[in-house]
C-alpha positions, 0 to 999 in steps of 0.5 A, a space after each residue: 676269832 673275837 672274844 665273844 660272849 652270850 648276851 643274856 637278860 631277864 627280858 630275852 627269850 631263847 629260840 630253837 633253830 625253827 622258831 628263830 628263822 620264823 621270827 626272823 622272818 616276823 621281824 623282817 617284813 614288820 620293818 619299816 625304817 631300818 635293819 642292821 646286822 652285825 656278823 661277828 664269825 669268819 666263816 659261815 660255810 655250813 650256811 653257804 654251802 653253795 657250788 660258788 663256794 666250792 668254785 672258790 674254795 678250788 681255786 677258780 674264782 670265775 667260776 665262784 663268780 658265775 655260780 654266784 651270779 646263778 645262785 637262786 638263794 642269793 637271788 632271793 636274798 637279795 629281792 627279799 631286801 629289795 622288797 623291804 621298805 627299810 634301810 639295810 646295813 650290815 657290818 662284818 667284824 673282820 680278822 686279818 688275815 681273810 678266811 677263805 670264806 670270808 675273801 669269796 663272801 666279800 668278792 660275790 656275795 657283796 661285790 657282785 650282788 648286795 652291793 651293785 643292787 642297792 640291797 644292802 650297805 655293807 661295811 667290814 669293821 676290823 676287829 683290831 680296831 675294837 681292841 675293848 670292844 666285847 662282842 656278842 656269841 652270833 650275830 644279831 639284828 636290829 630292827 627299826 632299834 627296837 626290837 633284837 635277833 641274836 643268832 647262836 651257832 655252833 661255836 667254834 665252828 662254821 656259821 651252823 645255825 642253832 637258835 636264837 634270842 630275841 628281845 622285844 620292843 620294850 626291851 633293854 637293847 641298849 648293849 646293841 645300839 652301843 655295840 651298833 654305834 662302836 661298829 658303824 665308827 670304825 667301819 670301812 665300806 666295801 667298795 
C-alpha cells in the first residue's frame, strides 16, 4: 500500500459514516462544473461486494461481466453521473502488481460501463511514479475546486466506509489541488 496519512486542519470537520454519505450526496448535486476523485486503496471489496465481484474472484470473468452489466447499484452510479451538469474525473493510484479487485474494478466497472457511457474519465496514475508524493488516508472529492470530501476507511483493510472530513468553501484545499495537479501529471487514461 502507498504511504498514507490523515489531512487534518483547523478548518476540517469529522464526519460519521452517515453524515459523510448525506454530504456527499449534498455536494454532488450542488456541483456544477467539475468533480474529481482520487482513490488511493487497492481494494474496496467490502463496498463492492456484488455477485460480479464474486464471479471475478471465481474465475469466470464472463460471468463477472454480465453480472456487471446487470448490476443496479452500477447502473445507478453511472446515471447519477450522467444526470450532473459537471465534469467527472477519477484517478486511481495504482500498485503493481494489480489486486484482484482492482484487475475486475478496471475490467467492469470502467471498461464495461463509466468509461463507454461518458460518465466518468477515469485515468490509473502508478504509485512508482509518486515516489515523494504523500497521499492522503481515503479517498477525496473535490468539488467545483472548492470545496473537499475525504473519505476514512477501515485502514488497512477492504475499502469499509467509516467517516469522513470535509472542507468547506473558503477553506485552505490547497493540499488537494497540488495533490490533484501531481495525479492528473502522471496519470495514464484507461482505455
Amino acid at each position: 500500500e502507498p504511504e498514507v496519512i490523515l489531512w487534518y486542519n483547523a478548518s476540517m470537520r469529522r464526519l460519521s459514516r452517515e453524515a459523510a454519505l448525506q454530504t456527499f450526496d449534498e455536494l454532488f448535486t450542488a456541483a456544477q462544473l467539475e468533480m474529481f476523485k482520487a482513490e488511493v486503496l487497492q481494494d474496496y471489496s467490502a463496498v463492492d461486494n456484488s455477485p460480479s465481484l464474486h464471479a471475478w474472484l471465481a474465475g469466470d470473468r464472463e460471468e463477472a461481466e454480465r453480472q456487471g452489466k446487470l448490476d443496479a447499484g452500477v447502473a445507478a452510479w453511472r446515471q447519477q453521473c450522467l444526470d450532473s451538469p459537471a465534469t467527472i474525473t477519477r484517478v486511481h493510484v495504482t500498485i503493481e502488481p494489480f489486486t484482484p479487485y482492482l484487475e475486475w474494478e478496471i475490467a467492469v466497472c470502467y471498461k464495461d460501463s463509466l468509461i463507454p457511457s461518458g460518465a466518468e474519465t477515469v485515468y490509473l496514475a502508478p504509485q512508482k511514479k509518486l515516489p515523494d508524493v504523500v497521499l492522503p488516508n481515503g479517498d477525496f472529492w473535490i468539488f467545483d475546486n472548492r470545496q473537499v470530501l475525504q473519505w476514512e476507511y477501515d485502514i488497512p483493510g477492504t475499502g469499509k466506509l467509516t467517516g469522513g472530513q470535509v472542507w468547506r468553501t473558503g477553506d485552505d484545499i490547497n493540499n488537494f489541488l497540488q495533490l490533484k495537479e501531481q495525479l492528473l501529471a502522471v496519470a495514464e487514461p484507461v482505455v
